[in-house]
N, C-alpha and C positions, 0 to 999 in steps of 0.2 A: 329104321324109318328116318331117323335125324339124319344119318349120313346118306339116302339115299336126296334127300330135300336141300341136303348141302350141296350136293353132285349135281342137281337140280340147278340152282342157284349161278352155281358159276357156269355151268354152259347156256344158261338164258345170258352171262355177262359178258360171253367167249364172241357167242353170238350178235347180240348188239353192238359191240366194242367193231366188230371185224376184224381185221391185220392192223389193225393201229396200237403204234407203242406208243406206251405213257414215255416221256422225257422230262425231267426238272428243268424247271426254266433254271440259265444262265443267264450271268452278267454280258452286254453288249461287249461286242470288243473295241467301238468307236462310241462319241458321242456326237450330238449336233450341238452345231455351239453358233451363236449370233453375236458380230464385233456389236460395240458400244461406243468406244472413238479409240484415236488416237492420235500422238503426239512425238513431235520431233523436236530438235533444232532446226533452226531456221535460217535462210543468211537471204541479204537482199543489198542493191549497194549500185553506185555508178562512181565513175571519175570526174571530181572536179578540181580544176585546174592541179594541184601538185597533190591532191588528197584523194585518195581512196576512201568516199562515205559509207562508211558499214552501219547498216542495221540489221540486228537478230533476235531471236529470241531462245532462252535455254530451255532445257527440259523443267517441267513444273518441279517449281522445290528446292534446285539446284543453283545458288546463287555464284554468279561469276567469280566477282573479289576473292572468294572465299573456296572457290574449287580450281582456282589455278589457270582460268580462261585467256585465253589470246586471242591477238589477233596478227597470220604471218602471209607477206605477200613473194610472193616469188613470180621470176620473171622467166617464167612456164606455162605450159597449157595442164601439166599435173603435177601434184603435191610431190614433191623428192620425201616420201616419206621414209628410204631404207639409203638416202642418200648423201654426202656431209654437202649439201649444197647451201650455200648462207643465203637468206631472204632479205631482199631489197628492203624488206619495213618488217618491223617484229615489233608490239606493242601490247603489254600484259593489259588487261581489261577490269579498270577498279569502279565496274556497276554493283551495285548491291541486292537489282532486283533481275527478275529474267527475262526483260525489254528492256534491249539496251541498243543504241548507237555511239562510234567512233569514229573520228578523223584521224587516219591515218596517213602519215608524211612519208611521200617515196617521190626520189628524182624517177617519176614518168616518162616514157618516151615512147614511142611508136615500134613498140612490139607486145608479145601475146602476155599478160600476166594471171594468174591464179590467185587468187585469195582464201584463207581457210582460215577456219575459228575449231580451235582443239580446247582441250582442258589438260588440269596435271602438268602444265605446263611442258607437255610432250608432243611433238609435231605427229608421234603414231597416232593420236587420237582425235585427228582433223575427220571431222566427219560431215561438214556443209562446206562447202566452195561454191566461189563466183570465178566464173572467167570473160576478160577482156581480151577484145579482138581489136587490133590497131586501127582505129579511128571511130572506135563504136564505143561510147562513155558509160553504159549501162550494162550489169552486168552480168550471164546467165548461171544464175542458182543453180546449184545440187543440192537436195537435200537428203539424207540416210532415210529409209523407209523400212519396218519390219510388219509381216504379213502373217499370220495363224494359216497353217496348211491343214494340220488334223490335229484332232483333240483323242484322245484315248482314257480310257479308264487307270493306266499308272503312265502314259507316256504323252507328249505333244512336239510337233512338229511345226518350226516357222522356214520363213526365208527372210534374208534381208540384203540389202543392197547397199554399198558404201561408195564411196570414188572409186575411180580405178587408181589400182598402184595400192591400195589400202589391202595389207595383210592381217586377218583377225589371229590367225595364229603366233606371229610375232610382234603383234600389239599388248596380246593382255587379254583382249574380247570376249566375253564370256554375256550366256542368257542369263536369265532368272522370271522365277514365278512365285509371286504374292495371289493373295487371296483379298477378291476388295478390289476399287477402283481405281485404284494407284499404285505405285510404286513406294513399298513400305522403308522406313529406316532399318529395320530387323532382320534376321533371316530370312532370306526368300525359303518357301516351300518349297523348292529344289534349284539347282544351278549346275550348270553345265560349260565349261572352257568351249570357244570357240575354234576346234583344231583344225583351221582350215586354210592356206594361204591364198582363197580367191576374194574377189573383194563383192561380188555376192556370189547366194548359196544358199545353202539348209543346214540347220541343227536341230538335235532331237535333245528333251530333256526328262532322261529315263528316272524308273523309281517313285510317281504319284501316287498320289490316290484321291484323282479328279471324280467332284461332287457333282450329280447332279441341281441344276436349278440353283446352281453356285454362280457367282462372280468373279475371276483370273483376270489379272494384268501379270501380261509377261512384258521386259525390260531389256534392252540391249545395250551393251555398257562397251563403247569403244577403247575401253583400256583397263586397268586391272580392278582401279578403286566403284564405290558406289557413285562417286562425284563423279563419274564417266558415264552414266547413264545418257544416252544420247537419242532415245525411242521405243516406244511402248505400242502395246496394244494391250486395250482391256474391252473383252467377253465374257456371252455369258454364257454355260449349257444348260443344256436340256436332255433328256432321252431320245 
């Protein structure tokens, strides 16, 4: 009788259920993520009479004097950054905070020039430019910009955008991802070399294990050290 009432039981279960399979829920394979800000270098700047007026500002945190900052003009429409070309004005940068301006002394004259502010004291890691057009004193900013494509449960995907002429791959350039809304002194949570020689693109930075209802700032560092930090983005996910 018991085993006829058990036989019972599961085709009343056969029946209700229909053709439907149980499945265990899995883990998503993406996540939705909302930015929170972000942050660059900056450059801003016109010509007056023999000087190039530079103001900027560095990445939060990252004090000039002490990370090796410049400022280099060439008398180009782009940075000779793989090139021995000497710059009309080259002046190291002894601000202490990350709002700063400088006067920069260059014999001027009426043709196109470039300006960049790098760190490390390495012209690979000019990452803001102004360019002057002869007879126009003010001067039009670049600044590096890095953008969140996809977030993933162990991986994430940016893109970022440099000068042209700027190779990440034989700069040094490399991502990174803290946890938190900044950019930490510490180990990032993962990092990944930039092996790319266009001056923008995409990187992925494999091997997470991205939290929901977490906090990420990922960091883009135009050259090898953490003082090369030159753009961030910090987000937040969700499911």
């Amino acid at each position: 009788m018991r085993l006829i009432v058990t036989g019972l039981l599961i085709s009343v279960l056969l029946v209700s259920c229909g053709s439907r399979t149980f499945v265990s829920p899995v883990p998503a394979a993406s996540l939705n993520f909302t930015p929170v800000k972000s942050e660059s270098v900056t450059i801003a700047g016109k010509i007056i009479g023999r000087y190039f007026s530079v103001e900027f500002s560095t990445f939060n945190g990252i004090i000039p004097v002490t990370s090796g900052f410049f400022i280099a003009a060439y008398e180009d429409q782009q940075i000779p950054y793989y090139q021995p070309i000497d710059p009309v004005a080259l002046d190291k940068v002894p601000c202490n905070t990350t709002n700063c301006s400088q006067a920069v002394e260059a014999s001027i004259t009426e043709v196109p020039y470039i300006v960049g502010i790098g760190s490390s004291n390495s012209v690979k890691t000019i990452s803001a430019t102004l360019n002057f057009m002869p007879g126009i004193s003010v001067g039009v900013p670049f600044n590096s910009s890095l953008t969140v494509n996809a977030v993933a449960i162990n991986s994430i995907i940016v893109s970022y955008t440099m000068p042209d002429g700027y190779r990440p791959a034989d700069s040094g350039a490399w991502v990174g991802i803290w946890e938190g809304d900044g950019v930490g002194a510490g180990q990032p949570l993962g990092r990944a070399e930039v092996d790319s020689d266009q001056s923008s693109g995409t990187q992925a930075i494999n091997g997470l294990k991205m939290l929901v209802g977490t906090t990420y700032t990922i960091g883009f560092a135009s050259g090898p050290n953490l003082k090369d930090i030159i753009s961030s983005v910090t987000f937040k996910t969700s499911p």
